[in-house]
VOPAGU-2260 file (C-alpha; in pm, 1 decimal, decimal comma):
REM VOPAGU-2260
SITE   aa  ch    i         X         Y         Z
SITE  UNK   A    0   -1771,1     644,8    -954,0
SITE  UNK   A    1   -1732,7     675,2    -586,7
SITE  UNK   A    2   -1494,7     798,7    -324,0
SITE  UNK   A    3   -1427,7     595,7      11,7
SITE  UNK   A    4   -1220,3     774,4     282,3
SITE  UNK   A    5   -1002,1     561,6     547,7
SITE  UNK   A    6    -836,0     719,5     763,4
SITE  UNK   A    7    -615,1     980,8     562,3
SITE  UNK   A    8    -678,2     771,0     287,1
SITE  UNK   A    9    -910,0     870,8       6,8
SITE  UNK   A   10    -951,1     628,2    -259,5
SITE  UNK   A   11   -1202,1     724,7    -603,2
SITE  UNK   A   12   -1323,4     379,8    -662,6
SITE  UNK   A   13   -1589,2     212,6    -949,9
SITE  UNK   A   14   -1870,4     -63,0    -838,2
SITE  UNK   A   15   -2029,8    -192,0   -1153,6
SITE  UNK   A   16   -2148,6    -504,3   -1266,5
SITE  UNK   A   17   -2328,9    -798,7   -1104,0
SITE  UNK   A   18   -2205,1   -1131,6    -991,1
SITE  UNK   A   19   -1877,7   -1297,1    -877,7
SITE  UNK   A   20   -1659,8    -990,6    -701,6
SITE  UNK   A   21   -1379,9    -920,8    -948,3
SITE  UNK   A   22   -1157,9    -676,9    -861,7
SITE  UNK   A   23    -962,8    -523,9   -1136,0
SITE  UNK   A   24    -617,2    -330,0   -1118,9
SITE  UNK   A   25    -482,0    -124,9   -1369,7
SITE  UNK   A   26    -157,7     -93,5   -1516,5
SITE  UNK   A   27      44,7     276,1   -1546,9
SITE  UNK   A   28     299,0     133,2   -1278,8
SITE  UNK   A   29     242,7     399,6    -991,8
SITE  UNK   A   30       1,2     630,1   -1194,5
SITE  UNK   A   31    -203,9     361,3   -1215,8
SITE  UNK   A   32    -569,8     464,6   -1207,3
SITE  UNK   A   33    -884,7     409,3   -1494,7
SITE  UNK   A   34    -698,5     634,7   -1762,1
SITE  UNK   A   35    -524,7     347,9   -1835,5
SITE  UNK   A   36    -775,1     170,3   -2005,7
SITE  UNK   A   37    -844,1     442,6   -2218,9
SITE  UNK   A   38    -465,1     506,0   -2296,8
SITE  UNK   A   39    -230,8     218,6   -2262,7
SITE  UNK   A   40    -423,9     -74,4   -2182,5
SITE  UNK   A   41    -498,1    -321,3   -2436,3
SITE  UNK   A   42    -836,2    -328,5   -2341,2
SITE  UNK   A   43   -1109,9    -175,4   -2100,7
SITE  UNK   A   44   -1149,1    -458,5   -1904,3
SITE  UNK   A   45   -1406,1    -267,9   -1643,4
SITE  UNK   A   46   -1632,0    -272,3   -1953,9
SITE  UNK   A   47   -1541,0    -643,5   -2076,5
SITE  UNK   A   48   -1642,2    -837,3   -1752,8
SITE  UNK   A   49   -1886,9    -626,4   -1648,9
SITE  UNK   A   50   -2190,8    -845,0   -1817,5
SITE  UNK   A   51   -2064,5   -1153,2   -1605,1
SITE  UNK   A   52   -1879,0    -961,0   -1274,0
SITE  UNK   A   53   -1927,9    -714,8    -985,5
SITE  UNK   A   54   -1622,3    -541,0   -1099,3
SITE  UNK   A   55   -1434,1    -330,2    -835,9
SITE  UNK   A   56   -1153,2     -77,8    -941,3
SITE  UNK   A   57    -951,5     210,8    -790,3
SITE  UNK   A   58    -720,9     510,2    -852,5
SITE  UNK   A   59    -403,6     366,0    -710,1
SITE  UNK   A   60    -300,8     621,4    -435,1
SITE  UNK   A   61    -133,8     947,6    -535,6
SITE  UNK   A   62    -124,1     823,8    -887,2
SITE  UNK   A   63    -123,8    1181,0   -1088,0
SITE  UNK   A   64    -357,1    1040,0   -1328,7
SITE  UNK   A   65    -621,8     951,2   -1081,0
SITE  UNK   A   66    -856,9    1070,2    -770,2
SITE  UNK   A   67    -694,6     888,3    -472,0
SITE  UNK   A   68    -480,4    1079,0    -199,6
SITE  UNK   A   69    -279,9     957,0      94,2
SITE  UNK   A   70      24,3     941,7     301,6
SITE  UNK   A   71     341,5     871,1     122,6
SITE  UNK   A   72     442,2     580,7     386,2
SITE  UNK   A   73     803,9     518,8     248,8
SITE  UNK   A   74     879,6     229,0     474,9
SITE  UNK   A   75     611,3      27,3     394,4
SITE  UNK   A   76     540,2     118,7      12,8
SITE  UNK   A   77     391,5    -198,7    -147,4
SITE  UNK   A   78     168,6    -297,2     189,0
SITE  UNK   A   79       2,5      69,4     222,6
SITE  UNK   A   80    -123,1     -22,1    -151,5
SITE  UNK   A   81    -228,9    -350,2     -10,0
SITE  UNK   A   82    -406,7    -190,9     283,4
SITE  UNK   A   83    -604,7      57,8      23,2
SITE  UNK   A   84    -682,8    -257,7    -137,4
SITE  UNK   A   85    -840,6    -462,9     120,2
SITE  UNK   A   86    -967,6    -183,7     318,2
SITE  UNK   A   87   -1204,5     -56,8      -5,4
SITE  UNK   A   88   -1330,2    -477,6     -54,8
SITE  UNK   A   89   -1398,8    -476,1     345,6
SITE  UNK   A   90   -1605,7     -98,4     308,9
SITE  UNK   A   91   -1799,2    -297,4      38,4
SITE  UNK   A   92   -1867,3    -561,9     210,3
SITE  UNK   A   93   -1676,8    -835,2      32,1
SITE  UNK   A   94   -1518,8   -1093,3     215,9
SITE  UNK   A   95   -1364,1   -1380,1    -131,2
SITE  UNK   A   96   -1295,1   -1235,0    -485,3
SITE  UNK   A   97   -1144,4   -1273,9    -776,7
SITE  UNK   A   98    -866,1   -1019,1    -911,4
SITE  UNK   A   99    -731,0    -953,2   -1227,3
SITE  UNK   A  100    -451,9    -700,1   -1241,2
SITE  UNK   A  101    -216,4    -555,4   -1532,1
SITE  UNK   A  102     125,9    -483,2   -1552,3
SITE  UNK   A  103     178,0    -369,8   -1161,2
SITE  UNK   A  104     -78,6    -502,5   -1117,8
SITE  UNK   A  105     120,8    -856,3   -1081,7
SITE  UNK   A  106     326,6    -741,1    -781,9
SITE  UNK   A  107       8,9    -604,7    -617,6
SITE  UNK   A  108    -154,1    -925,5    -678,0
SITE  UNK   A  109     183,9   -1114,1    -480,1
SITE  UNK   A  110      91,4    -911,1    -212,7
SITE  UNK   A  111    -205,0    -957,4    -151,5
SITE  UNK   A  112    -174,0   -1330,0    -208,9
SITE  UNK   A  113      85,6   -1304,8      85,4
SITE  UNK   A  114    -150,1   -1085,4     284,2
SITE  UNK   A  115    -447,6   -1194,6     267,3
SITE  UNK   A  116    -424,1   -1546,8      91,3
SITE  UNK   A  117    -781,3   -1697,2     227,5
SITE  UNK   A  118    -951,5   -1422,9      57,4
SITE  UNK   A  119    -833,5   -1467,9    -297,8
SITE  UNK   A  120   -1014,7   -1688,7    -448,9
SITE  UNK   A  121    -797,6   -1678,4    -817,4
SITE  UNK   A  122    -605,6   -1443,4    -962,5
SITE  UNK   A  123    -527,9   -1334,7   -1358,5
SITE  UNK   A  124    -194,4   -1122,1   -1382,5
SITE  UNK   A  125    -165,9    -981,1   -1731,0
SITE  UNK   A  126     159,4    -807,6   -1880,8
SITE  UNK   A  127     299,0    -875,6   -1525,8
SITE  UNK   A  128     579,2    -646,7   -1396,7
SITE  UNK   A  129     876,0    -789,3   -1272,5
SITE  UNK   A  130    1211,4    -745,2   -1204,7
SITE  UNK   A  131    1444,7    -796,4   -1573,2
SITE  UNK   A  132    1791,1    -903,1   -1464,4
SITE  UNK   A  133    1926,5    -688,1   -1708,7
SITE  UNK   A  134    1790,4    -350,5   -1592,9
SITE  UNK   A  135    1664,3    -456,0   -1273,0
SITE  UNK   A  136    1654,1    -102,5   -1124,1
SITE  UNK   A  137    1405,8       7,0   -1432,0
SITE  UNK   A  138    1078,2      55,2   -1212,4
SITE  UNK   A  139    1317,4     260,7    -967,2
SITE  UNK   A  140    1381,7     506,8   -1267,9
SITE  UNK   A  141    1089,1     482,4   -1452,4
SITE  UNK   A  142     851,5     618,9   -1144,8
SITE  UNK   A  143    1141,9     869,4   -1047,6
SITE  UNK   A  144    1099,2    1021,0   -1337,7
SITE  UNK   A  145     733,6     960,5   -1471,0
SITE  UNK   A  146     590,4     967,3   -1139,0
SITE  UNK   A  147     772,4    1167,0    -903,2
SITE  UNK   A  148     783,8    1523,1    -996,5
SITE  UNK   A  149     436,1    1550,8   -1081,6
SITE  UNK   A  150     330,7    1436,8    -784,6
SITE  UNK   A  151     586,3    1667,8    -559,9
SITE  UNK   A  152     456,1    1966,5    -842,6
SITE  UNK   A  153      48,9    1946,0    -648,4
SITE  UNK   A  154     147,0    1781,1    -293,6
SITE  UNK   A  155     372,1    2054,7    -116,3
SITE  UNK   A  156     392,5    1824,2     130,3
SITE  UNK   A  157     635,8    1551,3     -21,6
SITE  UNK   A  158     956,3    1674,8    -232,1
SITE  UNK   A  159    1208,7    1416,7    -473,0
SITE  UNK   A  160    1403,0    1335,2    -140,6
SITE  UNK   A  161    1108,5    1131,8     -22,5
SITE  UNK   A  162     970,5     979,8    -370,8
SITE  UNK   A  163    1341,4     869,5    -395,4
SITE  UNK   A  164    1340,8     691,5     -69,3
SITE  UNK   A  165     993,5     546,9    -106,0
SITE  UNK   A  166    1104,7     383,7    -460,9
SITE  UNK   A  167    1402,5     272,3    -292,3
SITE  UNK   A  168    1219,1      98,5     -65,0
SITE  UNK   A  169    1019,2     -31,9    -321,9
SITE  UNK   A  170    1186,9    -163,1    -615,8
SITE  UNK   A  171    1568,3     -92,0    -485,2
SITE  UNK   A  172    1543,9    -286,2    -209,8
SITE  UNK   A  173    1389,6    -561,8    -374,1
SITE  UNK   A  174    1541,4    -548,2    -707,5
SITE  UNK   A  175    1466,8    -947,2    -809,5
SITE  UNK   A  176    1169,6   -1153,9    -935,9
SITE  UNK   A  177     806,8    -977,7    -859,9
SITE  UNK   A  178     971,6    -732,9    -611,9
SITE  UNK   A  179     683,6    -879,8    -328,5
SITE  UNK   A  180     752,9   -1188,9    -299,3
SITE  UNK   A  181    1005,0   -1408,8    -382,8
SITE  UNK   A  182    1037,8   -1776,9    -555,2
SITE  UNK   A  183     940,8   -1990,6    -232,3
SITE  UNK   A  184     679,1   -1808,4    -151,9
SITE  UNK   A  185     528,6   -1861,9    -541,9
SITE  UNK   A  186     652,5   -2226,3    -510,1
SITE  UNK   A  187     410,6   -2290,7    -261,6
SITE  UNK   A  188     119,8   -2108,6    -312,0
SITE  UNK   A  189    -184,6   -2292,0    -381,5
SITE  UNK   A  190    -399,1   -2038,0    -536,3
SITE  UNK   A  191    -477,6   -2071,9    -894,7
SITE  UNK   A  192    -323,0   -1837,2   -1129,5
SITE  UNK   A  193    -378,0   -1742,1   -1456,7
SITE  UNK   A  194     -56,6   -1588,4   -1643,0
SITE  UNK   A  195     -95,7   -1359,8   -1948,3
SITE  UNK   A  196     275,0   -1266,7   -2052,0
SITE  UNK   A  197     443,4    -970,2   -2204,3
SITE  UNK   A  198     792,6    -866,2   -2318,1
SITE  UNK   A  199     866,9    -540,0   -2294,0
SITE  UNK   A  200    1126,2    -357,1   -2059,1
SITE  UNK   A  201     913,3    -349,9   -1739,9
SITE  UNK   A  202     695,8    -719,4   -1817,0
SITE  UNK   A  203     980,0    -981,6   -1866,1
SITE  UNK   A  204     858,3   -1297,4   -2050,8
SITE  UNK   A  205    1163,6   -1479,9   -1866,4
SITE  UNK   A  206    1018,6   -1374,4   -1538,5
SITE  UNK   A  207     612,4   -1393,5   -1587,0
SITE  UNK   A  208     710,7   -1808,7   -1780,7
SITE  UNK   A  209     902,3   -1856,5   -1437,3
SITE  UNK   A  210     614,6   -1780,4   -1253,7
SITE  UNK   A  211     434,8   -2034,9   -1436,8
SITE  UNK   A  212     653,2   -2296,0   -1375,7
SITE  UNK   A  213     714,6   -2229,4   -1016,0
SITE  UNK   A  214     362,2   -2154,7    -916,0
SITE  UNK   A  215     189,2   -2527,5    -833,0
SITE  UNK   A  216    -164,4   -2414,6    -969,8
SITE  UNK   A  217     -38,4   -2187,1   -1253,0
SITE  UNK   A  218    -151,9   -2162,1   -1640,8
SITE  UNK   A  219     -42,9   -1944,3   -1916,6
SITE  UNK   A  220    -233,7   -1848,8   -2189,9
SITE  UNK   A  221     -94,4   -1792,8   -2616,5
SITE  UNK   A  222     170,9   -1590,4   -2660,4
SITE  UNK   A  223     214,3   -1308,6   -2789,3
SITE  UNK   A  224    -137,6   -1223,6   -2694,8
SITE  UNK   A  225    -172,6    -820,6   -2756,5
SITE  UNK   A  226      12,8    -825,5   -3103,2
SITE  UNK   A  227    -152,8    -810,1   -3322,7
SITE  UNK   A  228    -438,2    -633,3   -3225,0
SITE  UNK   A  229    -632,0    -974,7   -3365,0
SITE  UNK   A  230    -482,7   -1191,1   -3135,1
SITE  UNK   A  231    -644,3    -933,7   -2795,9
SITE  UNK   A  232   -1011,7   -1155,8   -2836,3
SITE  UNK   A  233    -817,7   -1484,1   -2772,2
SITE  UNK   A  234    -686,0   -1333,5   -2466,0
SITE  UNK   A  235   -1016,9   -1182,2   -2360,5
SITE  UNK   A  236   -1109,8   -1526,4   -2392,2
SITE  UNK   A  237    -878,7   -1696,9   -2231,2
SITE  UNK   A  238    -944,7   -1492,6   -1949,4
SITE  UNK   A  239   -1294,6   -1521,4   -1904,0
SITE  UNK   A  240   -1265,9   -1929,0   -1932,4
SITE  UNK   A  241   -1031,2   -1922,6   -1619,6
SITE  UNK   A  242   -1235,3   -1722,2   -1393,1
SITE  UNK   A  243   -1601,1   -1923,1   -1503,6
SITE  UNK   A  244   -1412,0   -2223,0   -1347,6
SITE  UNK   A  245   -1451,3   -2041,5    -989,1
SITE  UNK   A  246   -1827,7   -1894,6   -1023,5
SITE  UNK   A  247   -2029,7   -1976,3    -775,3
């Protein structure tokens, strides 16, 4: 573990591994951080790719479960976690990599595909988040209230007036699809994608299988993937066949 300090910024990073650069995002929607691959994930994938990857993750910033601390930029919301992002692969030195990122991991992923699309060289988004017509103001509510207060309860400097108008700039505002990017942008982007979907409130099957069929280089793996806890391997699997195709 390591910290890395830009500008205001500090993120609490991990470097392990050899290889191909991978870098790995958790899920935990805005408390993202490594807790959740001792909590919620459905597996540690830090210490499943390790053997075959230089694999990179972070705290997401201000998550309450993690290490990293910064601004609360509430117009720019999703690009501030984008700059944390590619600011931590340009301290180490990494120009090309790989990512694989759960749950918010998807949107995050979009972004930086939109940012910075030269420099990703494929990209695995499992139990992607994305907008569910139905409840489409879900990650809105969800961070509000699971994310939020904690984080007003240690930073005296931000109260719920700001969290609620930097989640309304982030999931309000673009309440459709992957929230970053939207189905033009997917229908044209060349970078190969692996999709490993979920159903649940905040990972819509409807919206990671459109992805799929919009995206021109896209593939899906089995699903239902985590359920049973049997069927996690074949996912593993899956997983680690796409991203051999792109070692050097």
């Amino acid at each position: 573990m390591a910290f890395f300090e830009n500008g205001s910024v500090r993120i609490h990073y991990e470097d392990v591994g050899s290889g191909m650069p991978l870098l790995i995002i958790p899920g935990g929607g805005l408390n993202s951080s490594f807790k959740f691959f001792s909590t919620l994930g459905p597996f540690d994938a830090v210490e499943t790719f390790k053997d075959s990857y230089r694999c990179i993750c972070m705290d997401l910033r201000n998550a309450n479960d993690g290490l990293s601390s910064g601004p609360l930029e509430i117009d720019r919301p999703w690009d501030a976690f984008a700059d944390d992002q590619l600011a931590l692969m340009d301290h180490l030195g990494i120009d090309k990599f790989l990512v694989l990122g759960f749950c918010i991991g998807g949107p995050f992923i979009w972004n930086l595909l939109k940012r910075s699309p030269e420099r990703i060289i494929a990209a695995v988004m499992a139990q992607p988040s994305g907008c569910r017509p139905e409840i489409p103001l879900l990650g809105y509510t969800n961070n509000l209230a699971k994310w939020g207060p904690d984080l007003c309860a240690r930073r005296p400097d931000i109260n719920m007036e700001m969290i609620d108008q930097f989640l309304t700039n982030m999931y309000k505002k673009h309440a459709d699809f992957v929230f970053t990017v939207d189905r033009e942008f997917v229908r044209n982007c060349q970078t190969p994608i692996l999709v490993l979907p979920d159903d649940s409130p905040p990972h819509p099957l409807v919206v990671a299988m459109e992805v799929v069929a919009l995206a021109p280089n896209a593939e899906v793996s089995l699903y239902p993937w985590k359920e049973p806890k049997s069927l996690i391997p074949q996912g593993i699997d899956a997983i680690r066949k796409f991203l051999a195709k792109f070692k050097n």
